[in-house]
PyMOL Python script that loads the backbone (N, CA, C, O; Angstrom):
from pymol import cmd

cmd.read_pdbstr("""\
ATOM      1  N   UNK A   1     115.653  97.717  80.785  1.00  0.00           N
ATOM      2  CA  UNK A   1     116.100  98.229  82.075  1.00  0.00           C
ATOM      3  C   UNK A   1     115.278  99.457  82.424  1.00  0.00           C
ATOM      4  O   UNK A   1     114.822 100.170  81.530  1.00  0.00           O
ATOM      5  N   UNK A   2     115.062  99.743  83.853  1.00  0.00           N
ATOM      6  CA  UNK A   2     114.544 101.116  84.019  1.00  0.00           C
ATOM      7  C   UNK A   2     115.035 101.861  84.153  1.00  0.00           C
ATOM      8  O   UNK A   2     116.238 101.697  84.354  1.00  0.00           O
ATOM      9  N   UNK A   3     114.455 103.308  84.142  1.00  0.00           N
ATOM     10  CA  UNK A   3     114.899 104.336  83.331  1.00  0.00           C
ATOM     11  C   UNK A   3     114.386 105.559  84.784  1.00  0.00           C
ATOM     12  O   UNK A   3     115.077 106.491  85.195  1.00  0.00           O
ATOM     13  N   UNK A   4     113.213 105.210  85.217  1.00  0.00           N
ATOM     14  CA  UNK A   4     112.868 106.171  86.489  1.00  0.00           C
ATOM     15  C   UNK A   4     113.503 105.560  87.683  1.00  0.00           C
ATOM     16  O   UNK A   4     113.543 104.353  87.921  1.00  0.00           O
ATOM     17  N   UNK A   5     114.067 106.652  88.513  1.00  0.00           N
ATOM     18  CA  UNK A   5     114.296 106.301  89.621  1.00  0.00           C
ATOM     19  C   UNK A   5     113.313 105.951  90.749  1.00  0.00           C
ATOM     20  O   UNK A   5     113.738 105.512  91.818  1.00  0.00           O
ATOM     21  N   UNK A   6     112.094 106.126  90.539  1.00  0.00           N
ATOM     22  CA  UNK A   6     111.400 104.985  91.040  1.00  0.00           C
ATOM     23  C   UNK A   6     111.347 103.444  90.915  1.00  0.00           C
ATOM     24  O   UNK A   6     111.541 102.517  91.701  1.00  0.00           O
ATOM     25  N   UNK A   7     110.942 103.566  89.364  1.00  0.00           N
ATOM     26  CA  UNK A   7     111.371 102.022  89.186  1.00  0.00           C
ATOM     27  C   UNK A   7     112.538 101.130  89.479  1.00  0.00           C
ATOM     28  O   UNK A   7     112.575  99.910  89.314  1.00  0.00           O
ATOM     29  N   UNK A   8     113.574 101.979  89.980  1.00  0.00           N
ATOM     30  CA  UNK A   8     115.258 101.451  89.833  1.00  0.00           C
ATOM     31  C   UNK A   8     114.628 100.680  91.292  1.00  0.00           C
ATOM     32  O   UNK A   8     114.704  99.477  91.544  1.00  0.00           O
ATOM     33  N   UNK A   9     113.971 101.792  92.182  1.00  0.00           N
ATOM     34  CA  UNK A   9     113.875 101.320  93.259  1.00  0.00           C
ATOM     35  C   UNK A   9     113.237 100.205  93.484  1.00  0.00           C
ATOM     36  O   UNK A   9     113.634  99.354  94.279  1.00  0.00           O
ATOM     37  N   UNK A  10     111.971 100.104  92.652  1.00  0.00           N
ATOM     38  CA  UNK A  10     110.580  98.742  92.956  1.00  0.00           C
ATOM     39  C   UNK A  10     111.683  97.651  92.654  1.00  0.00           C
ATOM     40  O   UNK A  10     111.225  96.595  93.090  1.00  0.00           O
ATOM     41  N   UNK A  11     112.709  97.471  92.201  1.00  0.00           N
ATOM     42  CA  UNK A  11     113.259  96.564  91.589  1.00  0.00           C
ATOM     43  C   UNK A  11     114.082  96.291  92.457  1.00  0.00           C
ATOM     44  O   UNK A  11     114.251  95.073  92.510  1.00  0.00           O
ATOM     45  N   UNK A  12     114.873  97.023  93.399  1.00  0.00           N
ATOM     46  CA  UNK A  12     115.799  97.026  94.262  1.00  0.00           C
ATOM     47  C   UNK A  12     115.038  96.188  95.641  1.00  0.00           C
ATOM     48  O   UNK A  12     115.532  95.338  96.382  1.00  0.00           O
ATOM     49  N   UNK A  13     113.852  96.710  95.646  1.00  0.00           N
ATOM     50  CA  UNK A  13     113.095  96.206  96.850  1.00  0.00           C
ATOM     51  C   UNK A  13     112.272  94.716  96.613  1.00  0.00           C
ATOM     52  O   UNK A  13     111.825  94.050  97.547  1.00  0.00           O
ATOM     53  N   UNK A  14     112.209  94.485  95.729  1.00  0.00           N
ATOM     54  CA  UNK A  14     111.757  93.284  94.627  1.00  0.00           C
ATOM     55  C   UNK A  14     112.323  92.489  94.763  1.00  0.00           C
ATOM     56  O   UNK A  14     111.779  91.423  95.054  1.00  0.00           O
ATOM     57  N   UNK A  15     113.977  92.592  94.601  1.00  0.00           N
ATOM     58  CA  UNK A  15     114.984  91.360  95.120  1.00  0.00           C
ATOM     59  C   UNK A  15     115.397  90.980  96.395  1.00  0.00           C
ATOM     60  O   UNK A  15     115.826  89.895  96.788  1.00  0.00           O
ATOM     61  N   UNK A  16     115.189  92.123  97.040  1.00  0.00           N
ATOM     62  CA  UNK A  16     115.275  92.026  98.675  1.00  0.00           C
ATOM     63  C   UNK A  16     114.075  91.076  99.003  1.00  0.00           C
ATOM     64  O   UNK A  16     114.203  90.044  99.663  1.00  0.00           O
ATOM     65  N   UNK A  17     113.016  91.481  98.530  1.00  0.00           N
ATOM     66  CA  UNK A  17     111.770  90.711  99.559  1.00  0.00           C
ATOM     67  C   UNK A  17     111.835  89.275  98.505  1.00  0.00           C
ATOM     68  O   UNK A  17     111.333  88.336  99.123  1.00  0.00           O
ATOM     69  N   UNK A  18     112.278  88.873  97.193  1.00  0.00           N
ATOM     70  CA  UNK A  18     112.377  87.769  96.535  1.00  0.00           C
ATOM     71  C   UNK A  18     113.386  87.038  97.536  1.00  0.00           C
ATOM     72  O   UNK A  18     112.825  86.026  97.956  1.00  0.00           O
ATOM     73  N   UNK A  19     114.555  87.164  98.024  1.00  0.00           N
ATOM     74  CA  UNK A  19     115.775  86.959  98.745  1.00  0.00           C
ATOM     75  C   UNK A  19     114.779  86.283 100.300  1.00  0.00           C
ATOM     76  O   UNK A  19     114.679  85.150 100.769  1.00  0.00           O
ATOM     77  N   UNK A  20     114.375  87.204 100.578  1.00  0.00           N
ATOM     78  CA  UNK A  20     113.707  86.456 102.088  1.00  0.00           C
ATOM     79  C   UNK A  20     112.768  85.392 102.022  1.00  0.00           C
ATOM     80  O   UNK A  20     112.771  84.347 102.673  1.00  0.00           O
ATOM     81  N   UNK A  21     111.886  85.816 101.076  1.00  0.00           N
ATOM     82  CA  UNK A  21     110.808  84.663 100.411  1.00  0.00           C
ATOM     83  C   UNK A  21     111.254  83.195 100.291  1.00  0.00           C
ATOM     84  O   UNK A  21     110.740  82.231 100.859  1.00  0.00           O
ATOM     85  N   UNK A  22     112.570  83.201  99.236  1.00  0.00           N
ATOM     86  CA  UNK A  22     113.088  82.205  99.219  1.00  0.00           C
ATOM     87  C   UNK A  22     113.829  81.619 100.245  1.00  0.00           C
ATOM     88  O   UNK A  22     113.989  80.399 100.216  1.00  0.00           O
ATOM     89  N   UNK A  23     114.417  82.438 101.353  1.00  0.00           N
ATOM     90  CA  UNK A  23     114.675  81.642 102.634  1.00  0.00           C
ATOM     91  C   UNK A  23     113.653  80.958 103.719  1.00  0.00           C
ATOM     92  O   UNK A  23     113.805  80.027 104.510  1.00  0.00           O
ATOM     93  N   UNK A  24     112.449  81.894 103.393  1.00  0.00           N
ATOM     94  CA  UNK A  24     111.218  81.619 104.358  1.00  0.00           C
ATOM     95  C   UNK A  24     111.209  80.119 103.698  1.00  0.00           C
ATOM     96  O   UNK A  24     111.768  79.103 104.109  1.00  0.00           O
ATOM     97  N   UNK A  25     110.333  80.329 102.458  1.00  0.00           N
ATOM     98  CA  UNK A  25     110.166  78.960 101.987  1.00  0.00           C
ATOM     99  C   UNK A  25     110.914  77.564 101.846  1.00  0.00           C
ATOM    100  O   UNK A  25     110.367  76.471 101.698  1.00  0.00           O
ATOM    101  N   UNK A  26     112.470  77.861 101.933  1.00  0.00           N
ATOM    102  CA  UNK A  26     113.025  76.785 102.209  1.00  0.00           C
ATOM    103  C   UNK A  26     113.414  76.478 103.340  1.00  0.00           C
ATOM    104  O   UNK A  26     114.323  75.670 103.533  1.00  0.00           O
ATOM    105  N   UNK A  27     112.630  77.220 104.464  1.00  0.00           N
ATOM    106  CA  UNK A  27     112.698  77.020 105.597  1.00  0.00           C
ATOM    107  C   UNK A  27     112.195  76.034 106.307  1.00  0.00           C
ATOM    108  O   UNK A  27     112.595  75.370 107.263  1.00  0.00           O
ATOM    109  N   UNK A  28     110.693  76.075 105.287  1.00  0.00           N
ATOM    110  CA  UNK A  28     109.766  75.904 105.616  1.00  0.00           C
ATOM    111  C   UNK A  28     109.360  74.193 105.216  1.00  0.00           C
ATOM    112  O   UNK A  28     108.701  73.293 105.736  1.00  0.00           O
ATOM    113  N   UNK A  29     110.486  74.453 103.534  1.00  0.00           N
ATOM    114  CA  UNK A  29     110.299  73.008 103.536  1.00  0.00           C
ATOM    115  C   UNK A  29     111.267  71.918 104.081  1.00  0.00           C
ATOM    116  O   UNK A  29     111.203  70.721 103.803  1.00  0.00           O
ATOM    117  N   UNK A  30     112.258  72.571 104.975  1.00  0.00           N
ATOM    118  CA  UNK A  30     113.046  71.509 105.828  1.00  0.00           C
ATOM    119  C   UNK A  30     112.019  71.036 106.709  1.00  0.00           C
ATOM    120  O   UNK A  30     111.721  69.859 106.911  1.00  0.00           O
ATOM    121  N   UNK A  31     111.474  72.119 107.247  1.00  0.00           N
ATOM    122  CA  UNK A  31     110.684  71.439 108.463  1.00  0.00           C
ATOM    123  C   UNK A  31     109.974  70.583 108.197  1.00  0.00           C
ATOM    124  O   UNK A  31     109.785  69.654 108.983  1.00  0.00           O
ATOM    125  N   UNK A  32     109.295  70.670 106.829  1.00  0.00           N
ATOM    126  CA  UNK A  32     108.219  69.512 106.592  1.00  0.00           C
ATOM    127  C   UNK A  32     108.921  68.184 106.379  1.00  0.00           C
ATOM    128  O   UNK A  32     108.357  67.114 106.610  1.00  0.00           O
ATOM    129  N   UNK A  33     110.373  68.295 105.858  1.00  0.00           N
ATOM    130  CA  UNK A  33     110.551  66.922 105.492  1.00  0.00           C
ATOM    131  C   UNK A  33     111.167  65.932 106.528  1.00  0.00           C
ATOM    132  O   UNK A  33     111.368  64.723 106.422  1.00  0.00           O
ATOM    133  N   UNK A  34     111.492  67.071 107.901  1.00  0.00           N
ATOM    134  CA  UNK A  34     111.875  66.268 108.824  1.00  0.00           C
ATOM    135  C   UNK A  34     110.341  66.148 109.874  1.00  0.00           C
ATOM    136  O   UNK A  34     110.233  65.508 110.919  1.00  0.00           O
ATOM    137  N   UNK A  35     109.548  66.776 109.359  1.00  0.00           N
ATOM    138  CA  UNK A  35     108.183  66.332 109.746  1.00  0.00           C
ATOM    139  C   UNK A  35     107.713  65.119 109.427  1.00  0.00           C
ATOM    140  O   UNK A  35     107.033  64.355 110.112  1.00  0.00           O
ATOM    141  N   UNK A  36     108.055  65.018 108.520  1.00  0.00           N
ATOM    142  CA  UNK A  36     107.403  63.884 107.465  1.00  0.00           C
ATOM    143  C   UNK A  36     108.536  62.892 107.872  1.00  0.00           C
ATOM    144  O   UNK A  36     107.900  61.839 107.808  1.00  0.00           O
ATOM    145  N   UNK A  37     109.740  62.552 108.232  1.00  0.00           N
ATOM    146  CA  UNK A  37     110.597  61.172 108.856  1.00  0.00           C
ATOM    147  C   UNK A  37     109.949  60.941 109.767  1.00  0.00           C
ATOM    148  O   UNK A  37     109.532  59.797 109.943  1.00  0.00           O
ATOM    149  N   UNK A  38     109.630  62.070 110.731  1.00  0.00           N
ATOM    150  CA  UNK A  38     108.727  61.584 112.429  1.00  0.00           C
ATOM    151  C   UNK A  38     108.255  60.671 111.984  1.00  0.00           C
ATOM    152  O   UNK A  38     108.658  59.524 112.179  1.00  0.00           O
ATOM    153  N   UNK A  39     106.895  61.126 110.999  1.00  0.00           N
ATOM    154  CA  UNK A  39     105.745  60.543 111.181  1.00  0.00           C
ATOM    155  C   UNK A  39     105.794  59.043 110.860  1.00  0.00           C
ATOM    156  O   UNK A  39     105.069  58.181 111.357  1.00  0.00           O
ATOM    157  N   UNK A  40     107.303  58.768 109.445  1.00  0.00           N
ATOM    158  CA  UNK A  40     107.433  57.889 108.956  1.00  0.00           C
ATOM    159  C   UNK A  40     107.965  56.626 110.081  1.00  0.00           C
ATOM    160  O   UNK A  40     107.947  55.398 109.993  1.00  0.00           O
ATOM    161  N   UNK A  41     108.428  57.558 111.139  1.00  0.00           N
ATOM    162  CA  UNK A  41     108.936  56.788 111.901  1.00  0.00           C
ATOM    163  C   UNK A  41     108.671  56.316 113.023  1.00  0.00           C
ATOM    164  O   UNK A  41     109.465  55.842 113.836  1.00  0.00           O
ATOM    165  N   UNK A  42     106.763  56.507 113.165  1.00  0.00           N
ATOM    166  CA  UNK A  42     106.420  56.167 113.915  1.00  0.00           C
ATOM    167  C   UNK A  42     106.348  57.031 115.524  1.00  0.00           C
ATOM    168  O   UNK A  42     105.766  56.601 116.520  1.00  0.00           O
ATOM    169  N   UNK A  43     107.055  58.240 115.427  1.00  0.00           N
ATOM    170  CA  UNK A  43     107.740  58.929 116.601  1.00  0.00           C
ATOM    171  C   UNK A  43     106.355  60.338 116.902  1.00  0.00           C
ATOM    172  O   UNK A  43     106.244  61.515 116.561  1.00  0.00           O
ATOM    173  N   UNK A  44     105.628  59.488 117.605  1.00  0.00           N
ATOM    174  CA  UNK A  44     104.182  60.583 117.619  1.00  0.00           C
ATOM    175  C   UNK A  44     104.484  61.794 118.630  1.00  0.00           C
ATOM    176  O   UNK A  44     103.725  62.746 118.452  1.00  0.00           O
ATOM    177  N   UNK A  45     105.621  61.993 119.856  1.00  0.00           N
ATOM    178  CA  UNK A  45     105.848  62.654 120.311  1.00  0.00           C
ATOM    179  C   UNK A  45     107.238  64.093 119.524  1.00  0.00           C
ATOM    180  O   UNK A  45     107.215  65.323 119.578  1.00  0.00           O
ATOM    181  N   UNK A  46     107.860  63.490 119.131  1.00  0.00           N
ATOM    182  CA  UNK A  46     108.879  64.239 118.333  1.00  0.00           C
ATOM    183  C   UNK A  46     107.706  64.991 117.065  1.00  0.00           C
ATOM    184  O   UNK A  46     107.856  66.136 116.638  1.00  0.00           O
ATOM    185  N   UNK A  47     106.734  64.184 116.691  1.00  0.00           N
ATOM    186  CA  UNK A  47     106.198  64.627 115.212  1.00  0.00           C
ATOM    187  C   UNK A  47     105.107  65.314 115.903  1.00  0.00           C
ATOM    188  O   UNK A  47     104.058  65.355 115.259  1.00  0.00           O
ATOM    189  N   UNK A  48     105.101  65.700 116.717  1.00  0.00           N
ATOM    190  CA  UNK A  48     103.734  66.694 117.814  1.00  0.00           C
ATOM    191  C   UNK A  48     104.570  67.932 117.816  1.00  0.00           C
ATOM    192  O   UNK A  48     104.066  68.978 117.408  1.00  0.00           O
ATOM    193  N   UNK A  49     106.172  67.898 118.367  1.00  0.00           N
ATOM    194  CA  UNK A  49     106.642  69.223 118.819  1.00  0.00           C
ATOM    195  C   UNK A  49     106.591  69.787 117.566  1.00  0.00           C
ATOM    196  O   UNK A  49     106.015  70.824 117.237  1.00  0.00           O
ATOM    197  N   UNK A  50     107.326  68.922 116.793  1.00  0.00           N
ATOM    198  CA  UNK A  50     107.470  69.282 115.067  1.00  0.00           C
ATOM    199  C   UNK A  50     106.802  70.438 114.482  1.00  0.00           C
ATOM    200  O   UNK A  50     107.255  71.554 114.227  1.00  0.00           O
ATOM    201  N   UNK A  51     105.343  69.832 114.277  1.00  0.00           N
ATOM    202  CA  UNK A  51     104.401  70.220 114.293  1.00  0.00           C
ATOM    203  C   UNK A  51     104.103  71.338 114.731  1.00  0.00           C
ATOM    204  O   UNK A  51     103.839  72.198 113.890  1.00  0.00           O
ATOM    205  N   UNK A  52     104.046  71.681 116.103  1.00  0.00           N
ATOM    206  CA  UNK A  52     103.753  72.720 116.657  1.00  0.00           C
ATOM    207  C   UNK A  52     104.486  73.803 115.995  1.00  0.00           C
ATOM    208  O   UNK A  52     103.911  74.834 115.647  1.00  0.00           O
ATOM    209  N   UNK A  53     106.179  73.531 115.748  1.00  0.00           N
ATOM    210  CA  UNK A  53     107.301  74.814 115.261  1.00  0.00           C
ATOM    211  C   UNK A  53     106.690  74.894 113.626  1.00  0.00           C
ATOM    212  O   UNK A  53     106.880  75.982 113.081  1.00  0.00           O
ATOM    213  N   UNK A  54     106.011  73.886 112.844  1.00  0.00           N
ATOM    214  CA  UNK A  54     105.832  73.984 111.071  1.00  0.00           C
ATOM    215  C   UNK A  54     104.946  75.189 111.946  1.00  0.00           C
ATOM    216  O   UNK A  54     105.356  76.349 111.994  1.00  0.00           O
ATOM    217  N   UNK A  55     103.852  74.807 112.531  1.00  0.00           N
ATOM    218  CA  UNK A  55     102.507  76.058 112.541  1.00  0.00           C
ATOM    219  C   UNK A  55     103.139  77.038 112.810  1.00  0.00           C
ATOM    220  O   UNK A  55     103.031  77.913 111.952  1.00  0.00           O
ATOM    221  N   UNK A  56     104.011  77.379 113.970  1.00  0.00           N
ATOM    222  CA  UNK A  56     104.247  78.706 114.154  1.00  0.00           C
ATOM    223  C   UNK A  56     104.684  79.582 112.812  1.00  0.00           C
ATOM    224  O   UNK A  56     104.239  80.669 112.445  1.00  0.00           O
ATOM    225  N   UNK A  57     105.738  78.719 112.181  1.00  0.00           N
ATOM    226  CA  UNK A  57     106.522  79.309 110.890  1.00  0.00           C
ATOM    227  C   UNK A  57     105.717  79.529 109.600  1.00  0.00           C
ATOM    228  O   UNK A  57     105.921  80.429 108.786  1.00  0.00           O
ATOM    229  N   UNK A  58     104.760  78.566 109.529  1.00  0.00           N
ATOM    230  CA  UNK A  58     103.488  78.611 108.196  1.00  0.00           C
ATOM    231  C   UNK A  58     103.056  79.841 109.002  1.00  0.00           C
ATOM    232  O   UNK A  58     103.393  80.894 108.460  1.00  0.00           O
ATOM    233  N   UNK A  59     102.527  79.947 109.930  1.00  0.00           N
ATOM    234  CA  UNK A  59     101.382  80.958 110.385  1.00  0.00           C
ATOM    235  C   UNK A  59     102.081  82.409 110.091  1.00  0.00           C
ATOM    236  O   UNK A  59     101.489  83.266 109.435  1.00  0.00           O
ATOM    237  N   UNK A  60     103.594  82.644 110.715  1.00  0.00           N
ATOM    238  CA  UNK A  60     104.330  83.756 110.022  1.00  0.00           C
ATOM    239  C   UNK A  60     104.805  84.309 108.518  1.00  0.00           C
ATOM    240  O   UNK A  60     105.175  85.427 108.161  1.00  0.00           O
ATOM    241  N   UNK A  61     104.644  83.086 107.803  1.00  0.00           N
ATOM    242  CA  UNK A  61     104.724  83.157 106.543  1.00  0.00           C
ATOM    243  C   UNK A  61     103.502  83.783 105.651  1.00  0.00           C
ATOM    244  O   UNK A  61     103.317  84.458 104.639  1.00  0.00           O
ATOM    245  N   UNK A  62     102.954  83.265 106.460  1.00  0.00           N
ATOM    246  CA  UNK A  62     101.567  84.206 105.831  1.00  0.00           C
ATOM    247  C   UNK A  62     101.158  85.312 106.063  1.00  0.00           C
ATOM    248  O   UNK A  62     100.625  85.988 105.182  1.00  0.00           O
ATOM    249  N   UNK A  63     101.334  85.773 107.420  1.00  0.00           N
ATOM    250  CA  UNK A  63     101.522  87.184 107.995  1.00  0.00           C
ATOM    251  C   UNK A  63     102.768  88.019 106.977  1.00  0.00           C
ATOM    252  O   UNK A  63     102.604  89.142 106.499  1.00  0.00           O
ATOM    253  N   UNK A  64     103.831  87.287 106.825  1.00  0.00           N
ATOM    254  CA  UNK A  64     104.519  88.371 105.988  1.00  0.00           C
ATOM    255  C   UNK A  64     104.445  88.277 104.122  1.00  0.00           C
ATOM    256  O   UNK A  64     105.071  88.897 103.262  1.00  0.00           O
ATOM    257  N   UNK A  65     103.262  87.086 104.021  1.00  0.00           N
ATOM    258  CA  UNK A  65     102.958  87.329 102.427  1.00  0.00           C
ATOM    259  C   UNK A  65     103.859  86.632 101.738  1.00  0.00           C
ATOM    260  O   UNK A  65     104.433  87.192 100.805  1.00  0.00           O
ATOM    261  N   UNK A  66     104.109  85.493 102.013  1.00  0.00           N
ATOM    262  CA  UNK A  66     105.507  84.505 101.455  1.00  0.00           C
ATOM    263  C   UNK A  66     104.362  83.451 100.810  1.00  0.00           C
ATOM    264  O   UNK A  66     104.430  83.033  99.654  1.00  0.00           O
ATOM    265  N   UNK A  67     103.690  83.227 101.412  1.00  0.00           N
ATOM    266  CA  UNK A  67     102.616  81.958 101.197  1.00  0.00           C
ATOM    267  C   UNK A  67     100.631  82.913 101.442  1.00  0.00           C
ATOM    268  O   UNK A  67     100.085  83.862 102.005  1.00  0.00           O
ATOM    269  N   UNK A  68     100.332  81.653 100.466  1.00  0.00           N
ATOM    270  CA  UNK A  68      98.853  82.260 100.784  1.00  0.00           C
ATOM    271  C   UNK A  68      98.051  81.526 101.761  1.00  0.00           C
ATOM    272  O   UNK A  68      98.433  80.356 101.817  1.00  0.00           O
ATOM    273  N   UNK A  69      97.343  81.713 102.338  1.00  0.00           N
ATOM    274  CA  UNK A  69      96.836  81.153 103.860  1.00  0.00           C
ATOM    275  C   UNK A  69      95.931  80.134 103.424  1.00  0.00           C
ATOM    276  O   UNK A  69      95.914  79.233 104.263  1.00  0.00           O
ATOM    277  N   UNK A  70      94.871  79.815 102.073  1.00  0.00           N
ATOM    278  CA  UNK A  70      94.751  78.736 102.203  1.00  0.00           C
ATOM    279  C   UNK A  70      95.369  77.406 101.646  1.00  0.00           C
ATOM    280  O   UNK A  70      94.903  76.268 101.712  1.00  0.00           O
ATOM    281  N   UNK A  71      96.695  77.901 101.004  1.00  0.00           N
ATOM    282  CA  UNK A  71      97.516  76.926 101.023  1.00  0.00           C
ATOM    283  C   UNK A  71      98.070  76.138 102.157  1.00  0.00           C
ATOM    284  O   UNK A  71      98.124  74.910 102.234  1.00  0.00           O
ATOM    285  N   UNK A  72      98.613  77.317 103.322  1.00  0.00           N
ATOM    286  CA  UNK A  72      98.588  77.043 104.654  1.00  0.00           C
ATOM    287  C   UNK A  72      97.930  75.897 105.234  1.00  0.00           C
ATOM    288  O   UNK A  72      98.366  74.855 105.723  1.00  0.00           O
ATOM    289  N   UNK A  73      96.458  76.478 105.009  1.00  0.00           N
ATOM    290  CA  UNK A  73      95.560  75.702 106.141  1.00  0.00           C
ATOM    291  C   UNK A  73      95.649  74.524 105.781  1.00  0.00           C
ATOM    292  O   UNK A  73      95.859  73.683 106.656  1.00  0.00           O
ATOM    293  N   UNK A  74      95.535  74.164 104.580  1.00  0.00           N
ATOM    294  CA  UNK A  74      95.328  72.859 103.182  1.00  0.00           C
ATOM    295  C   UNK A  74      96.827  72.562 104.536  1.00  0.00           C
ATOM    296  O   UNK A  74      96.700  72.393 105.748  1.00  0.00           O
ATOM    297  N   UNK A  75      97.703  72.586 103.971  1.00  0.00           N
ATOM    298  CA  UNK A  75      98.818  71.797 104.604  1.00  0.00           C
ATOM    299  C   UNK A  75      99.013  71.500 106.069  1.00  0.00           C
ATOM    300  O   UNK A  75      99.690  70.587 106.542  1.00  0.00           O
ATOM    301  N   UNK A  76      98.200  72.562 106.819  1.00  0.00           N
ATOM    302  CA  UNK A  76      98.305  72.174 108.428  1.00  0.00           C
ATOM    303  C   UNK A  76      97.351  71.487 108.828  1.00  0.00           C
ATOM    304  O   UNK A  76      97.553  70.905 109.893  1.00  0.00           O
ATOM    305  N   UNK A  77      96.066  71.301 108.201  1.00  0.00           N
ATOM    306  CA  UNK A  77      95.031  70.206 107.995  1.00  0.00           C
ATOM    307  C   UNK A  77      95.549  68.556 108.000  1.00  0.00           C
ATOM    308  O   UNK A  77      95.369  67.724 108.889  1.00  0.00           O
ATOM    309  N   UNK A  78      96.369  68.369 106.470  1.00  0.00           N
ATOM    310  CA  UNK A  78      97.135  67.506 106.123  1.00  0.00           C
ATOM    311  C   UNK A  78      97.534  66.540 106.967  1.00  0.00           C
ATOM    312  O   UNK A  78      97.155  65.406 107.263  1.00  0.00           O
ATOM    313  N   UNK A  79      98.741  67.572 107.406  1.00  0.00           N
ATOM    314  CA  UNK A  79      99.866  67.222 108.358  1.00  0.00           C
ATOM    315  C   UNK A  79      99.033  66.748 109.773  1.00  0.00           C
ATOM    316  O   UNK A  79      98.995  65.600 110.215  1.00  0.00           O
ATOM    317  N   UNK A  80      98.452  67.814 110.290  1.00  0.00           N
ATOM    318  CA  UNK A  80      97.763  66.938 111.720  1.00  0.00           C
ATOM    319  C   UNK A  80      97.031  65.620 111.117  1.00  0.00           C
ATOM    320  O   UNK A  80      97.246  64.490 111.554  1.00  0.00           O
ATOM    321  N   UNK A  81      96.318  65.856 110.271  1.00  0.00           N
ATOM    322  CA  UNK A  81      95.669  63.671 110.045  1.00  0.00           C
ATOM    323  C   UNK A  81      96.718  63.045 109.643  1.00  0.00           C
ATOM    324  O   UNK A  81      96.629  61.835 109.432  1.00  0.00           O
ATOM    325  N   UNK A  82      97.909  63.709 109.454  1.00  0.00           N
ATOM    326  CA  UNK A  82      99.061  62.420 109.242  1.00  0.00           C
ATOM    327  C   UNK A  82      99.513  62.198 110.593  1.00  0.00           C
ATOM    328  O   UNK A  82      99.848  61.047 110.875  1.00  0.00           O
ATOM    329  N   UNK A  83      99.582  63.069 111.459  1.00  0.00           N
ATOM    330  CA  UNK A  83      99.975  62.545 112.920  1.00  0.00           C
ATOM    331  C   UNK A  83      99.347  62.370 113.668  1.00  0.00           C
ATOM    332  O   UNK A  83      99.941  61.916 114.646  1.00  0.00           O
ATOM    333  N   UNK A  84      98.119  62.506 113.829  1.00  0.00           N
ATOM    334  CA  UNK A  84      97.052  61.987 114.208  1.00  0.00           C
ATOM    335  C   UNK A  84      96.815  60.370 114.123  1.00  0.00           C
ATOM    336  O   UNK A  84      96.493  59.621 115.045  1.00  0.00           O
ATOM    337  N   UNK A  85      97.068  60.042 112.741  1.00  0.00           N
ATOM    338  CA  UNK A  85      96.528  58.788 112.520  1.00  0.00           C
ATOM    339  C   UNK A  85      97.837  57.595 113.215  1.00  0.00           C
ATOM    340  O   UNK A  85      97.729  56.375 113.092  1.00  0.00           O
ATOM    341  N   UNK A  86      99.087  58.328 113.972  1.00  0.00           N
ATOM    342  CA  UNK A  86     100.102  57.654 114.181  1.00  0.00           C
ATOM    343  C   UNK A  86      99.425  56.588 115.497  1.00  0.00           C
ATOM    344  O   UNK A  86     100.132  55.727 116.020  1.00  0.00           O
TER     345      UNK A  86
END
""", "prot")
cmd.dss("prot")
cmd.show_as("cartoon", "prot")
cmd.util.cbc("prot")
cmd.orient("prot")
């Protein structure tokens, strides 16, 4: 356990930003998996808007350091040749 009241703090702030992280990211992977029914389902207009809301939310995720950006790109790459190819 720590012992400086600094450290009490890095730790305090550690679980806070762990706490959001993990909401970002499972935010993030609802969207994909109802991304991923569109596409399954043939629905090229629903899996376009989709799309558009994953980018906005990947693109913020990376701005606040939840995800690394070329994981990002790797996945928004992906995803458009999967709806693309609908």
């Amino acid at each position: 356990m720590a012992n400086h009241k600094s450290a009490k703090k890095r730790i305090r702030q550690t679980e806070r930003q762990r706490q959001v992280n993990k909401k970002t990211i499972s935010r993030l992977r609802t969207l994909e998996k109802s991304l991923h029914q569109s596409i399954e389902k043939k629905d090229k207009n629903k899996a376009l808007e989709q799309l558009k809301t994953f980018y906005t939310e990947m693109d913020r995720s990376v701005r606040k350091g939840s995800q690394h950006k070329n994981k990002v790109s790797r996945k928004k790459s992906r995803l458009s040749a999967l709806v693309n190819s609908i």
